[in-house]
C-alpha positions as a Markdown table, in Angstrom:
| # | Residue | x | y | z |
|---|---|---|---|---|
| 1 | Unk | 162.9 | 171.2 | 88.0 |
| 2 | Unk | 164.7 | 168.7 | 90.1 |
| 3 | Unk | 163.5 | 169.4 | 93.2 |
| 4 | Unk | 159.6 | 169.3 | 92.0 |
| 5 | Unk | 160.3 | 166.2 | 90.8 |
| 6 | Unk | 161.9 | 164.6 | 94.2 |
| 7 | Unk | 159.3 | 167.0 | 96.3 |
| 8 | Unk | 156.8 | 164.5 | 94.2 |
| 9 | Unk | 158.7 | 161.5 | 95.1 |
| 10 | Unk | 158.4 | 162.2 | 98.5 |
| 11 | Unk | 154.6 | 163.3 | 98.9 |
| 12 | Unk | 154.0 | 159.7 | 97.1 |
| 13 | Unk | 156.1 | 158.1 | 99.5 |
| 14 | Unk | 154.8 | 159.6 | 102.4 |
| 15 | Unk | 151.5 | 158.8 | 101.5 |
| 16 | Unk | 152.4 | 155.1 | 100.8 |
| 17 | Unk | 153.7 | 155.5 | 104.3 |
| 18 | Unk | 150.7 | 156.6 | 106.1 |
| 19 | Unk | 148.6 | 154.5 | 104.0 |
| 20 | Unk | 150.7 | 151.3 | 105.3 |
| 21 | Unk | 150.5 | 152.5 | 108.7 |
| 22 | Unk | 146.7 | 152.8 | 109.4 |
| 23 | Unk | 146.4 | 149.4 | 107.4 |
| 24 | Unk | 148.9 | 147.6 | 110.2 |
| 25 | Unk | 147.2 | 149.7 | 113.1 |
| 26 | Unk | 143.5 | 148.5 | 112.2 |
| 27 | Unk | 144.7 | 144.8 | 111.8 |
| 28 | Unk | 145.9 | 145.4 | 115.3 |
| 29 | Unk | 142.7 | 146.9 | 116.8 |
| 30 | Unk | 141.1 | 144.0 | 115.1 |
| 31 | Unk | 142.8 | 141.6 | 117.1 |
| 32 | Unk | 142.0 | 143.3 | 120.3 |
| 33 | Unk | 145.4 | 145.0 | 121.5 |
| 34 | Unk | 144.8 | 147.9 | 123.0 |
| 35 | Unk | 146.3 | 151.1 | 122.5 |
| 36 | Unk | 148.2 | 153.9 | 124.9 |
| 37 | Unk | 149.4 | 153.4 | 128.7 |
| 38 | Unk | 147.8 | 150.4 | 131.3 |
| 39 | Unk | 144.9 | 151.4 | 133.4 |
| 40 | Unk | 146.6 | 152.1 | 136.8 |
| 41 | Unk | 142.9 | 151.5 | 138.8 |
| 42 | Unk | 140.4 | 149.0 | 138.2 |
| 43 | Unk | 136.7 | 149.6 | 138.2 |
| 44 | Unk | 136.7 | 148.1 | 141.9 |
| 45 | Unk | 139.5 | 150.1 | 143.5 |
| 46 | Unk | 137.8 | 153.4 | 142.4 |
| 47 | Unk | 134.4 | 152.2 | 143.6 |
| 48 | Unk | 136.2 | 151.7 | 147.3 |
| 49 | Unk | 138.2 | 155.1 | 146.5 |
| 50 | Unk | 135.0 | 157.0 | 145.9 |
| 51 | Unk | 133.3 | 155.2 | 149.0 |
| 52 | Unk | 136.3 | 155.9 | 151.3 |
| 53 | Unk | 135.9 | 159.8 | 149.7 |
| 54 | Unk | 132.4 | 159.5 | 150.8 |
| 55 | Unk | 133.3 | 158.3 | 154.1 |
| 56 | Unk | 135.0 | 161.5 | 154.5 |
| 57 | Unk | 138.5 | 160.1 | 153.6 |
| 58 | Unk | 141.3 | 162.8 | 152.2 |
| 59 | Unk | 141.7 | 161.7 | 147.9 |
| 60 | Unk | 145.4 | 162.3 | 148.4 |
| 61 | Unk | 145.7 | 159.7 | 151.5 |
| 62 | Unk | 143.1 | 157.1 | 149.1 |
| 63 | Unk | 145.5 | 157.7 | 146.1 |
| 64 | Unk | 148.5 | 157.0 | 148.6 |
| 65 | Unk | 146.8 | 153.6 | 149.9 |
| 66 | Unk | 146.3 | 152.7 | 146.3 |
| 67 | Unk | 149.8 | 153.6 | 145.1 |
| 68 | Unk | 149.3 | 156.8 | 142.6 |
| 69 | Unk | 149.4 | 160.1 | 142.1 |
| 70 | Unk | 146.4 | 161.7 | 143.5 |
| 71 | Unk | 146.0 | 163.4 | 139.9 |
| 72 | Unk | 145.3 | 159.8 | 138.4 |
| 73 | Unk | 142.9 | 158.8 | 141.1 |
| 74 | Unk | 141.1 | 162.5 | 140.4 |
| 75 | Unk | 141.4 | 161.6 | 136.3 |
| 76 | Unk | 139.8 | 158.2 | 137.1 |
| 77 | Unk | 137.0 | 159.5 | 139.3 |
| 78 | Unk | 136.0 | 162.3 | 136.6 |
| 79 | Unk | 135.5 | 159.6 | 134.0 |
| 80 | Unk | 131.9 | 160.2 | 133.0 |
| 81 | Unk | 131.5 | 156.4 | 132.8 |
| 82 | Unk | 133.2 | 155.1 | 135.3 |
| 83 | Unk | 131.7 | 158.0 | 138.0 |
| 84 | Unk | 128.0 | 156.6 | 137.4 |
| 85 | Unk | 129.3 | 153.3 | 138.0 |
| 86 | Unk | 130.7 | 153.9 | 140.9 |
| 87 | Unk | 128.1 | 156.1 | 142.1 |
| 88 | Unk | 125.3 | 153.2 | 141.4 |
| 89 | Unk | 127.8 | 150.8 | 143.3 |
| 90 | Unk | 128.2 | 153.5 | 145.8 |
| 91 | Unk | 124.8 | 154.4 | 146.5 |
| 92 | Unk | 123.6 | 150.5 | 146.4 |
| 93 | Unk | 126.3 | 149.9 | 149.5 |
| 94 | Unk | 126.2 | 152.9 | 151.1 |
| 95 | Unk | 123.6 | 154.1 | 153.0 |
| 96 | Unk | 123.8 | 157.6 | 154.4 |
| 97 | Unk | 120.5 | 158.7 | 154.8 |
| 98 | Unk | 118.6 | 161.8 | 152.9 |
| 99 | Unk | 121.0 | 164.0 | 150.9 |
């Protein structure tokens, strides 16, 4: 009977608990802080990555110029996003004739 009771007690806390944290985290969000690791590479530096790729540079030697590990610059040239941005940058500066 005891331990219902305090099993209780701690469901209600717990739920005061998660209820207090998603409260603080959306005032955050609110105020514009972002969440989770810095970007390591701006838009700019994987526009020139994917134009030295085009230009038949090696990704591992571009993600050595730019100071990461060639599975970030890979991650940040498979966002869907920032691939068509770079590709319409690309393709606006680059001319390589028919494809």
């Amino acid at each position: 009977m005891v331990l219902l009771v305090f099993a209780g007690m701690a469901e209600f806390e717990r739920a005061l608990i998660n209820r207090r944290t998603s409260i603080g985290r959306d005032a955050v969000m609110q105020r514009g802080v972002r969440f989770g690791q810095p970007v390591k590479l701006t838009t700019e530096q994987v526009a020139l990555g994917q134009r030295l790729i085009w230009e038949a540079q090696s990704p591992c030697d571009v993600a050595k110029m730019f100071m990461v590990h060639p599975a970030t610059f890979y991650r940040a040239l498979s966002k869907p996003a920032q691939a068509a941005k770079t590709l319409s940058r690309t393709a606006a500066t680059v001319h390589r004739g028919p494809v």
